[in-house]
C-alpha positions in Angstrom: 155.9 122.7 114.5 154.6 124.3 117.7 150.7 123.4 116.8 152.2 119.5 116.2 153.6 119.4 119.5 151.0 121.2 121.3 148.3 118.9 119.8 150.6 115.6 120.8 150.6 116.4 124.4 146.9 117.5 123.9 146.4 113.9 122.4 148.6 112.2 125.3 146.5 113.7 128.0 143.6 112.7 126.7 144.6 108.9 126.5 146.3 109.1 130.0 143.0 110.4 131.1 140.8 107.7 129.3 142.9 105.6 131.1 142.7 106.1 134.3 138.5 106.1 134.2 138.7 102.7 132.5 140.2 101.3 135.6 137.2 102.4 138.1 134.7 100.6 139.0 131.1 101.4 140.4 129.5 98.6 142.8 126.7 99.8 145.0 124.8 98.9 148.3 124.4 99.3 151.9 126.4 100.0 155.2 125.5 97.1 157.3 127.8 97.9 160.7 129.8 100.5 161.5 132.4 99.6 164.0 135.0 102.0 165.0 136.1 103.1 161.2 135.6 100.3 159.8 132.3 99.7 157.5 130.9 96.2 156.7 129.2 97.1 153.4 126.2 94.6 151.8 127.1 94.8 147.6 123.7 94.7 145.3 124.8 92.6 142.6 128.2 91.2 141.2 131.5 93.9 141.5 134.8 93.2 141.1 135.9 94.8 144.4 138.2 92.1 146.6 139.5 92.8 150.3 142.0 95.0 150.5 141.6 97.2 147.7 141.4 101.0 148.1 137.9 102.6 147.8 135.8 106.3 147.5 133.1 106.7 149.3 130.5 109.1 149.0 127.3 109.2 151.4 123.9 109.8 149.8 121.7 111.3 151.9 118.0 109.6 151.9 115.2 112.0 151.5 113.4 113.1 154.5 109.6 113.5 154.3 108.0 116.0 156.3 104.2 116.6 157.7 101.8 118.2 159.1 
């Protein structure tokens, strides 16, 4: 009985989690203005993003090329 349960909840987490990465969404492009917290952002093809939803950003650094 305890395996049946144990592997229920195992089961539940798993969908909860499948879930909740179904609902995101990745979009990309570029910062176009900066203005006191707030980011006016260019999008590189079609998302489904509209105003006033919640985002995560994460900055990605561009390479830097050094010489001599």
């Amino acid at each position: 009985m305890r395996k049946k349960l144990t592997s229920l909840v195992m089961a539940l987490f798993f969908t909860v989690g499948l879930a909740g990465v179904s609902v995101a969404g990745k979009c990309k492009g570029d910062v176009v203005k900066n203005e006191g917290g707030e980011l006016v952002i260019k999008l590189k093809g079609d998302c489904k993003a509209k105003a006033g939803d919640s985002v995560k950003i994460k900055v990605k650094a561009a390479a830097k090329v050094e010489g001599c």
